[in-house]
N, C-alpha and C positions, 0 to 999 in steps of 0.2 A: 392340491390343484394350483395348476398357474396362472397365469395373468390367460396369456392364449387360449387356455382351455375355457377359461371362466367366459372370454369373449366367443367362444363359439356354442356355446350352452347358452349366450346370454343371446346368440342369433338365433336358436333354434327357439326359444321362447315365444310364445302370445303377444309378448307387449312389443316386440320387433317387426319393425313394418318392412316388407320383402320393400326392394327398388321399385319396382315397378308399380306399387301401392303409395312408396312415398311422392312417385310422382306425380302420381293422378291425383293427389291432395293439392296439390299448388297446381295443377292444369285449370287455372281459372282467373279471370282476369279479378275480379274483386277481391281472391283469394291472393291475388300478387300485391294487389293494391292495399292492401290492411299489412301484409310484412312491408311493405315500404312506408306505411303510415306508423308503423311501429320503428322502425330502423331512421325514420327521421325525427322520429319526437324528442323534444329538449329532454326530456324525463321520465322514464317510465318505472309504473305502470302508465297505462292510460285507460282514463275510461272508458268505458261503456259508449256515450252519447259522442265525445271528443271522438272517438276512432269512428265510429258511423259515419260523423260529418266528412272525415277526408277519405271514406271508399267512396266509390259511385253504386251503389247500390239500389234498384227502385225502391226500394220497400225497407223497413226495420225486418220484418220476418226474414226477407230474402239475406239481409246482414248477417241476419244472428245465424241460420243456416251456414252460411260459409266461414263465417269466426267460429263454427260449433265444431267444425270440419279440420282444421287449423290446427283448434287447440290441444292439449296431450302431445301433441308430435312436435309442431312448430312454433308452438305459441302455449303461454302459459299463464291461465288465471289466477289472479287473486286477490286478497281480500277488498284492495286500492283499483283493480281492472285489470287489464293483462299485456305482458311481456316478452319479448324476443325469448327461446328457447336458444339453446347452443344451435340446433339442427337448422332454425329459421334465420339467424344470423349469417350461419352460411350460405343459407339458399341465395337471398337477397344481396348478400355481400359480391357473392360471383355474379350477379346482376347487374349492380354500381360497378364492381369494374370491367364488368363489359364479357367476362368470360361468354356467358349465353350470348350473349346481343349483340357483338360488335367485333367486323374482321376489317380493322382498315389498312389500310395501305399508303406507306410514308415511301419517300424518295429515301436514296442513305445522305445519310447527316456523314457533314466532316466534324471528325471527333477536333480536329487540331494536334494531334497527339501522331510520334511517328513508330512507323514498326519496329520493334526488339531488335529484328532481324535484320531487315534489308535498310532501315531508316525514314523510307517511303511514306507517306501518309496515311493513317489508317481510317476506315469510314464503317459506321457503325450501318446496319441493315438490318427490318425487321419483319416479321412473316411467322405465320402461325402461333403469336402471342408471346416469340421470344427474340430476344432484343442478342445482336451477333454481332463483335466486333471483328474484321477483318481487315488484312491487307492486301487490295488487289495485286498489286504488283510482284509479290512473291509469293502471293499464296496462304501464308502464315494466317492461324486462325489464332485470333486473343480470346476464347469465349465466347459461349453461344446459352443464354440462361432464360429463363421464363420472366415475363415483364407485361402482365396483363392490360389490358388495352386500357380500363381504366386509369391507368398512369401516365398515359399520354396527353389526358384532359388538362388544359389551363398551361400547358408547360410548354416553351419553347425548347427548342434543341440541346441548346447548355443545362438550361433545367432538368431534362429528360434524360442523357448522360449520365448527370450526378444523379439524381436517384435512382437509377439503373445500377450504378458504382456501390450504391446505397443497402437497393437491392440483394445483388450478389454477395456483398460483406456479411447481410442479415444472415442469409439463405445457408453458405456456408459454414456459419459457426452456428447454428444450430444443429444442422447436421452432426459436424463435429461433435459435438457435445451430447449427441443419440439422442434428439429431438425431431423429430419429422415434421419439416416447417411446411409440410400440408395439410394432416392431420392429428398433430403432434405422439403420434405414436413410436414405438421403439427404431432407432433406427440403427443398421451394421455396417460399421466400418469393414473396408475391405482392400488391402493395397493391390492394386494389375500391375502384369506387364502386358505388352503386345496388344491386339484385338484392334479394332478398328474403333476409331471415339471421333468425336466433332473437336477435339482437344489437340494441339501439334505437342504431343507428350507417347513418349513408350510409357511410362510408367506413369503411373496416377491415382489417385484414391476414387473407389464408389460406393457413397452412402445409399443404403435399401433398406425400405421403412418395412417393417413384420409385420404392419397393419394394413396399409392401405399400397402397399407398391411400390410406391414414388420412390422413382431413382436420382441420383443426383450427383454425378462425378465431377473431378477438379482437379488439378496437377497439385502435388505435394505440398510446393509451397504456399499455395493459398490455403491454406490452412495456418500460416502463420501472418497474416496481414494482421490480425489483432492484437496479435501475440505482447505482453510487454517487454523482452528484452529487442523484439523487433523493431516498434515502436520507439521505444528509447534508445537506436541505433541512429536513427534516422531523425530523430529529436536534436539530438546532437550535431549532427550536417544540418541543420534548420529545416527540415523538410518536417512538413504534419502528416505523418503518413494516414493518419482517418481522414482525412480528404483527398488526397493523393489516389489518381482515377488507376485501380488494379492493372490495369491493361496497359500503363508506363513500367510495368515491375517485372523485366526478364523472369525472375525466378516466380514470379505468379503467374505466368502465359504457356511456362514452358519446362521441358527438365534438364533444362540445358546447366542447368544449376545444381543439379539435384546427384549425388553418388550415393550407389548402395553398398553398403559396408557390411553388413551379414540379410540374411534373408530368412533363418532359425536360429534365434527369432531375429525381427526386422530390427535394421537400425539403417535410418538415412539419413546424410548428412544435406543441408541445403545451406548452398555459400551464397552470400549475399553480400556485393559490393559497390561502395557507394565511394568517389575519387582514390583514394587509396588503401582504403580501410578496408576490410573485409571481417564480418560477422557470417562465425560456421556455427549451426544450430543441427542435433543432432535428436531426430524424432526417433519414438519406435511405433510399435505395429497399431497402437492408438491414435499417433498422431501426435502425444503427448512430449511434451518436449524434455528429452533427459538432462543433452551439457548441451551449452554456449562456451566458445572460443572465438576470442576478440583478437585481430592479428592487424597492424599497422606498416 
């Protein structure tokens, strides 16, 4: 039996709360108020009396009632008081940063940063919880990635930028690496061509988790932003490319860099050049990097 099978044997199971059971468990304001008492505490376990005090709850019975309700699924007791569960962290966590509770609405911020393409200025815009860099002026889209509302608290605009920069670096190399940076479950690499993407690329990679859906595309080369012969390309022109905002990096925006050299099996080449130097890096169908060739 496999991983997949054992997880769909393990949904048909007793101890599996359908959706709509798990969420009538947290449909309750003291039942939210106790995962947050739990999710802010210096330390846990917590007890007993300590988590009562920070619900509002009239009563102890009425407590112990909705902590009884909680626990096993979201929350877990024991011998010291009880605990965030994996499932209650996530409830709460998409709360703190706003996924449930918060659609706000920003002006676009000037990134300072100029288009790949046209040179033009690029300005970052955001709408439905994902952060888009674009360039009016011709069009060219730099990325358009998930950036929860929670990440806009306490941060001005440059702050907001770079963790966005931040963001997407995480997002991507998880991926890569067949991690599902939503659910961390298996995820499949996949090269395109053609089709219609929020991406100004024919060709691009799309990671798809087996477990939970979540999709996640990118042009080829960003998948080498961490990479270290990359890094140490650009180490050398004194650029740090780990803070170096993706959306300055032609060959990360776009496939304007990018040639395919067989396609059974994959091999693509991404040139990357910086004053006269050019670094050619040659992936295959993983993403995984075969040769580098350094050319002056």
């Amino acid at each position: 039996m496999n991983r997949l099978e054992a997880m769909e044997l393990a949904k048909e199971s007793e101890h599996c709360l359908r959706p709509a059971k798990a969420f009538s468990l947290i449909s309750n304001e003291i039942r939210v108020e106790i995962l947050e008492a739990l999710w802010h505490a210096d330390e846990q376990p917590v007890d007993f009396t300590t988590l009562y005090e920070k619900a509002e709850a009239d009563n102890s019975a009425q407590f112990n009632y909705h902590l009884g309700q909680l626990t096993g699924h979201f929350v877990r007791k024991t011998n010291d008081g009880y605990e965030l569960r994996t499932a209650g962290e996530s409830v709460i966590r998409a709360a703190v940063e706003g996924s449930f509770n918060a659609h706000p609405d920003l002006d676009p911020i000037k990134t300072g940063d100029d288009c790949t393409q046209c040179g033009d200025p690029l300005v970052a815009t955001y709408s439905d919880e994902k952060l888009a860099i674009g360039c009016p002026a011709c069009g060219r889209t730099h990325g358009q990635y998930s950036f929860p509302p929670g990440g806009l608290i306490g941060r001005d605009e440059e702050e907001t930028l770079s963790a966005f920069n931040q963001r997407v670096r995480h997002l991507h190399s998880l991926a890569k690496e067949g991690v599902c940076p939503e659910c961390s479950g298996q995820m499949q690499t996949e090269i395109v061509r053609g089709e219609d993407c929020c991406l100004d690329a024919d060709l691009r990679v799309e990671y798809i988790c087996h477990q939970c859906h979540h999709s996640l595309c990118s042009t080829i080369g960003l998948a080498l932003i961490n990479q270290s012969p990359v890094v140490s390309f650009y180490r050398e022109h004194g650029i740090d490319l780990r803070t170096t905002p993706y959306w300055r990096l032609n060959w990360c925006v776009s496939d304007k860099c990018t040639t395919i050299e067989t396609t059974d099996p994959w091999r693509i080449e991404v040139s990357i050049i910086e004053s006269d130097d050019t670094l050619t890096v040659t992936l295959d169908e993983n993403l995984s990097v075969v040769t580098t060739n350094r050319r002056v």
